[in-house]
C-alpha positions in Angstrom: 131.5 57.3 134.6 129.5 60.6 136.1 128.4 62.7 134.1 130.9 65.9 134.3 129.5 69.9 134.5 132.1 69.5 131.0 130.1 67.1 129.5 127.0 69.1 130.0 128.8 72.3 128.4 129.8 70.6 126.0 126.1 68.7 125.0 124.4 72.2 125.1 127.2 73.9 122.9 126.3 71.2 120.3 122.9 70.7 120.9 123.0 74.8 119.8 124.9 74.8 116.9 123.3 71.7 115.5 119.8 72.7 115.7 120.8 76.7 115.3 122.4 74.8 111.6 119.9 72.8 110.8 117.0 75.5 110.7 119.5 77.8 108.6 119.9 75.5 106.8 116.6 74.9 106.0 115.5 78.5 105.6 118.1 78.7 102.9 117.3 75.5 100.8 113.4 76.5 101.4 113.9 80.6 100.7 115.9 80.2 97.6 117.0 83.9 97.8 119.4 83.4 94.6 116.0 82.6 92.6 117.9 80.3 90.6 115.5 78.2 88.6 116.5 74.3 88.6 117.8 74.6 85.0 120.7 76.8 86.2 124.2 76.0 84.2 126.8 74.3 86.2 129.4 77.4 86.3 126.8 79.7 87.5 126.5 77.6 90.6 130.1 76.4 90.5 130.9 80.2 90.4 128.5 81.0 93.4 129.2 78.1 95.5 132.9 78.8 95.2 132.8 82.4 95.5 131.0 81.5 99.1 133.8 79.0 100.5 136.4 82.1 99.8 136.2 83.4 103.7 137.2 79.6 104.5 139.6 79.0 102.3 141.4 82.8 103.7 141.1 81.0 107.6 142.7 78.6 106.2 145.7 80.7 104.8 145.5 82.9 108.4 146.0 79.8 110.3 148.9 78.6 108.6 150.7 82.0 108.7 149.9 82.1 112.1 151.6 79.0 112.5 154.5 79.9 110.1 155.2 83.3 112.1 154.8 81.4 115.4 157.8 79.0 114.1 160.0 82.5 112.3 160.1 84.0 115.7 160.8 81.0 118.1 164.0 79.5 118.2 162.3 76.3 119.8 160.0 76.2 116.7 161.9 77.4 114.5 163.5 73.7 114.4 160.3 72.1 113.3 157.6 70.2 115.7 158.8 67.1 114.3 162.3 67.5 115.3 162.1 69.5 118.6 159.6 70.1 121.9 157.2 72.8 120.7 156.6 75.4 122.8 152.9 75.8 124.2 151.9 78.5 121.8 153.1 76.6 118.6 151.0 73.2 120.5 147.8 75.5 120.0 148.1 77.3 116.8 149.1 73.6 115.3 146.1 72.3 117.3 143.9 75.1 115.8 145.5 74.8 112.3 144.7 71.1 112.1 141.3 71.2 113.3 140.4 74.0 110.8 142.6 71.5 108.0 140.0 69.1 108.9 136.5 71.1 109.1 137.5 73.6 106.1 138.6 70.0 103.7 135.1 68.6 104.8 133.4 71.8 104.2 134.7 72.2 100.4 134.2 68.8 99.6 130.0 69.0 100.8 130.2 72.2 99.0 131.1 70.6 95.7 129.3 67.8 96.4 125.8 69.9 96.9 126.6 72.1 93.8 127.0 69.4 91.5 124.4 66.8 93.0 121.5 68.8 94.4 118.9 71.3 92.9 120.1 75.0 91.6 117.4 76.3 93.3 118.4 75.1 96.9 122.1 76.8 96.1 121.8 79.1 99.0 122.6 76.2 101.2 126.5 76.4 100.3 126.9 79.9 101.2 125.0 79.6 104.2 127.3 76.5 105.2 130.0 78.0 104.5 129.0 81.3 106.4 128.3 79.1 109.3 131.5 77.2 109.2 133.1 80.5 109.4 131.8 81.7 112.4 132.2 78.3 113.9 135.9 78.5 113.2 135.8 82.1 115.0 133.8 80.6 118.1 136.5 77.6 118.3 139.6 79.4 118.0 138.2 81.8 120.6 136.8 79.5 123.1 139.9 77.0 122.4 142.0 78.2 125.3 138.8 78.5 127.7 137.8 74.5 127.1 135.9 71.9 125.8 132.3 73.9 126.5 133.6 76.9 125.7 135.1 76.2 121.7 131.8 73.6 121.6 129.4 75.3 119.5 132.1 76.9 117.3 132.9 73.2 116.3 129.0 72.5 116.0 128.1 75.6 113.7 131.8 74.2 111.9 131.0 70.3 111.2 127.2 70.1 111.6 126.8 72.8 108.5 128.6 69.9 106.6 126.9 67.0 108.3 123.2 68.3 107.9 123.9 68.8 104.4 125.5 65.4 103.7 122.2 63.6 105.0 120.1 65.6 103.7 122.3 65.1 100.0 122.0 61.6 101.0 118.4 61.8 101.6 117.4 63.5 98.6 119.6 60.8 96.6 117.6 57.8 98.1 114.6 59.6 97.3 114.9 61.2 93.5 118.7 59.2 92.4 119.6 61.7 90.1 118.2 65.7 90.4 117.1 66.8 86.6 119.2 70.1 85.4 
């Protein structure tokens, strides 16, 4: 198979969100700007780490409003996609909707996940994350109707903001098994 001008959008799209997320990332867990020493109670972070995954969980909402209105003021979606041909616009929004389901579900879970498992003073990785899942769901729902390239770093910023934090969770777990505090 040759290699497709696509493709190559694509691979630079993601090759720019992933390393643009991983060095955020990083500054974040390394800059601790919350100065929250390790001993930090669980429903100070809890409270900070949730209060940060607010702007996803209001995409979330927005997208399936969007969806809902689309259906309201169609007759063809009105129906239901399961019971009729949806028209192109519904197609998208539900396209959209379930790929922000699937990146904003993934997103909360890390979230948790790092809150509870990892270091209070490397906190400031869950609002970044969540920051740059944001603007990765901006990027993708604008570049959707352009193409593959064009919503590719918007999904990158998205998933890899979960997926650098998931290895390096797993990485830290191999390393210490359990974080003190």
């Amino acid at each position: 198979m040759a290699w497709s001008q696509h493709q190559s959008g694509v691979l630079r799209g993601m090759a720019t969100g992933a390393v643009a997320t991983f060095l955020s990332l990083a500054w974040a867990i390394r800059a601790n700007p919350f100065g929250l020493a390790d001993q930090a109670p669980l429903a100070q972070r809890l409270t900070l780490g949730l209060a940060a995954d607010l702007g996803l969980a209001l995409w979330l909402a927005g997208s399936i409003g969007l969806m809902a209105r689309q259906r309201f003021v169609s007759a063809v979606d009105l129906v239901g996609s399961g019971l009729s041909v949806a028209s192109q616009r519904a197609r998208i929004l539900q396209a959209l909707l379930q790929n922000n389901l699937e990146q904003i579900s993934l997103a909360v879970l890390v979230h948790l996940l790092w809150i509870v498992l990892m270091p209070p003073s490397s906190l400031a990785a869950v609002p970044m994350a969540a920051a740059l899942c944001l603007l990765g769901r901006l990027c993708f729902s604008w570049g959707y109707g352009k193409g593959a390239a064009a919503r590719s770093l918007g999904f990158a910023l998205s998933f890899y903001s979960s997926v650098w934090l998931l290895v390096l969770m797993a990485g830290g777990l191999v390393i210490r098994p359990l974080w003190p505090g």
